[in-house]
Backbone bond lengths (Angstrom), bond angles and torsions (degrees), N, CA, C in turn:
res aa  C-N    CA-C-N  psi(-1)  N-CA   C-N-CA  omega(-1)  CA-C   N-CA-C  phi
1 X - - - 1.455 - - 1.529 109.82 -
2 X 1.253 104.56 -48.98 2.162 107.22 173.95 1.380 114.32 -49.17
3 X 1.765 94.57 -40.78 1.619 93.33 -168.75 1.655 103.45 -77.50
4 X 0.987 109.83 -51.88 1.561 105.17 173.88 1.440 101.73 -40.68
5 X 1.235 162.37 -72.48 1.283 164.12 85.61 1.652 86.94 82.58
6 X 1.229 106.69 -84.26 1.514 127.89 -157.01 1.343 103.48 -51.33
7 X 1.828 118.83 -48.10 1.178 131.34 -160.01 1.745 96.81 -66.15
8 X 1.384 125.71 -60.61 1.178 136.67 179.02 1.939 109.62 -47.94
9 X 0.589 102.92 -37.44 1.499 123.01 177.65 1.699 114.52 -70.72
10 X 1.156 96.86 -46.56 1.819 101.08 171.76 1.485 93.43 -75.25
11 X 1.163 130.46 -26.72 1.490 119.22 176.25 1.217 122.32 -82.79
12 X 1.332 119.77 16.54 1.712 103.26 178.03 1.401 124.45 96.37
13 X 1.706 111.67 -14.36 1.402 115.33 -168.71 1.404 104.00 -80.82
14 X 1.085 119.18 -45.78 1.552 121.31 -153.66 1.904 96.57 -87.26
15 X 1.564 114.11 -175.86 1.431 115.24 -160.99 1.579 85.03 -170.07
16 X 1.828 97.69 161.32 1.989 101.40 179.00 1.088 116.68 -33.10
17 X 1.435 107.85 -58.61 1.555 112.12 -169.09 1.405 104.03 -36.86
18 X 1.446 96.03 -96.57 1.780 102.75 -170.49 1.294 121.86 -39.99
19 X 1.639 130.58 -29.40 1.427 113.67 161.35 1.645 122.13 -66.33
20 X 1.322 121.74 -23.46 1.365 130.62 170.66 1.657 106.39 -64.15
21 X 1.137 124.14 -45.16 1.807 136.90 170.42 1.224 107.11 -32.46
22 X 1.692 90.49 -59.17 1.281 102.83 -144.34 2.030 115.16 -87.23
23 X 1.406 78.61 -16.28 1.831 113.91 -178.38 1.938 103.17 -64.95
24 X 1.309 84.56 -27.85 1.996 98.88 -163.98 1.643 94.30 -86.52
25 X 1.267 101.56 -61.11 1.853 91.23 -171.33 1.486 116.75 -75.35
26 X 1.678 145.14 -22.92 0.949 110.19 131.90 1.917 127.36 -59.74
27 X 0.585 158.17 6.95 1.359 140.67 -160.54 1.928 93.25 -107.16
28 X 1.623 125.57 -27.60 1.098 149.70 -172.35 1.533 99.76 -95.41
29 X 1.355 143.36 -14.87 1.862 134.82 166.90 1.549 89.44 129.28
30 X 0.870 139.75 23.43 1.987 123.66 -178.25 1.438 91.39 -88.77
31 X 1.856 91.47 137.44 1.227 103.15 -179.19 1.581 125.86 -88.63
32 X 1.695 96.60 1.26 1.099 86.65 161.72 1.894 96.11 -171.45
33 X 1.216 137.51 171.87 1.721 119.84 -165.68 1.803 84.68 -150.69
34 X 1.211 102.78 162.53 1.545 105.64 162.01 1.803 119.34 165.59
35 X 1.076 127.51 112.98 1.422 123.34 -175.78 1.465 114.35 -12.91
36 X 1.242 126.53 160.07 1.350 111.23 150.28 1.461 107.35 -140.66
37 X 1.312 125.02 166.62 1.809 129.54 168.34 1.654 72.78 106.83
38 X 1.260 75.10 -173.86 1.505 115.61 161.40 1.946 135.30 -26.92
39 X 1.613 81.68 -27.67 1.911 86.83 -161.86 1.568 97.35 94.87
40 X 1.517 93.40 156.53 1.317 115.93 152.95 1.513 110.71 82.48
41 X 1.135 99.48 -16.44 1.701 120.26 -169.38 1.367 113.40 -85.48
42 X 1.076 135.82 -136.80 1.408 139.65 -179.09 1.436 102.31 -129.34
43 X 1.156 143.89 -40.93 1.417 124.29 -147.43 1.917 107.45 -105.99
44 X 1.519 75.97 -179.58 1.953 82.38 -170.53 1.820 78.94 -175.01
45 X 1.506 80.32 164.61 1.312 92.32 -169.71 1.777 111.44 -155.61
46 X 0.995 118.70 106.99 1.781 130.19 -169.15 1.602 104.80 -95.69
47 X 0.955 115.66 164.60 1.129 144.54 -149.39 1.832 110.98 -138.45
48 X 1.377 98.17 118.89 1.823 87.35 179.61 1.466 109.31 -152.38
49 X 1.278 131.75 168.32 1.653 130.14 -129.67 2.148 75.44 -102.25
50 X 1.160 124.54 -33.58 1.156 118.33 -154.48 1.758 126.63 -131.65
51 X 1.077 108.10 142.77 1.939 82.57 168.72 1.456 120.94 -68.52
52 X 0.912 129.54 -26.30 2.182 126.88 177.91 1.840 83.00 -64.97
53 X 1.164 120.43 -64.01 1.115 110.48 -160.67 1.747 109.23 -72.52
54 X 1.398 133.27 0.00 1.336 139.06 138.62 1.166 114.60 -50.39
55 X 1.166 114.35 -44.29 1.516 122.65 -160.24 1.388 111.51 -80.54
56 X 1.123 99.54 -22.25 2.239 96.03 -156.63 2.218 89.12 -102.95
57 X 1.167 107.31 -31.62 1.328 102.96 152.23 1.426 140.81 -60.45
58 X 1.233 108.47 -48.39 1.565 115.48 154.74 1.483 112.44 -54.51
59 X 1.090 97.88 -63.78 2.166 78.44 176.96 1.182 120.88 -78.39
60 X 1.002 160.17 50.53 0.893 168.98 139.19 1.829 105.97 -112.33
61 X 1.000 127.66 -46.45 1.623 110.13 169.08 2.136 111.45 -65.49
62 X 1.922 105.84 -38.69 1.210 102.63 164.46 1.672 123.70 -33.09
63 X 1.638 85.09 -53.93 1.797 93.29 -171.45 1.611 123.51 -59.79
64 X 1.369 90.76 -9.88 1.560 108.55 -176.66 1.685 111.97 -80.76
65 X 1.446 95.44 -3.75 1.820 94.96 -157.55 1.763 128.13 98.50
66 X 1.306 96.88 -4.75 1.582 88.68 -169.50 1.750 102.95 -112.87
67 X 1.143 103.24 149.42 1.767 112.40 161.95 1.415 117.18 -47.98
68 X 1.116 116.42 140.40 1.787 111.15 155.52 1.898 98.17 -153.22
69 X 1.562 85.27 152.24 1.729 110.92 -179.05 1.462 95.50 -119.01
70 X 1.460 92.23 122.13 1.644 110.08 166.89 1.534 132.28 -94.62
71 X 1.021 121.09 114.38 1.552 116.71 -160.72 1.632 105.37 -123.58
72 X 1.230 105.12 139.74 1.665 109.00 172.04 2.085 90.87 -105.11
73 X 1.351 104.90 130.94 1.674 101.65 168.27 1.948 78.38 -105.34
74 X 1.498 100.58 159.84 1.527 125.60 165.48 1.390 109.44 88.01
75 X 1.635 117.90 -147.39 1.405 94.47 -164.70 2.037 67.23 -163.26
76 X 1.229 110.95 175.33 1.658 126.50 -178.22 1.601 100.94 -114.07
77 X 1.489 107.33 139.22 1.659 94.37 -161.32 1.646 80.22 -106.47
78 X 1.202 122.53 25.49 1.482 125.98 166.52 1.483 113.85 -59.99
């Protein structure tokens, strides 16, 4: 997902913002970070093994000033 990240990024899509985003949730355990849409835009969207580790990423981009939406995809066959 980073490297895909990178590839889009050598192309022109991505901008400070989103490499700064995206700089925070890996640098914080994301298993994986990367623009999404179009480019140029605002969002990106990381990937992480856990919710604490959802969590401590989200605040920490919050604390930065920016929005984030937290999503669980799947379900626990617990």
């Amino acid at each position: 997902m980073t490297a895909h990240h990178h590839i889009l990024r050598d192309l022109h899509f991505s901008h400070e913002r989103l490499e700064f985003l995206i700089h925070i949730a890996n640098l914080h355990g994301s298993l994986g970070a990367k623009l999404t849409g179009g480019g140029r835009g605002g969002y990106m969207v990381a990937l992480t093994a856990n919710p604490r580790q959802q969590k401590i990423i989200a605040r920490v981009i919050e604390n930065e000033g920016f929005k984030t939406l937290r999503v669980v995809i799947g379900t626990s066959s617990t």
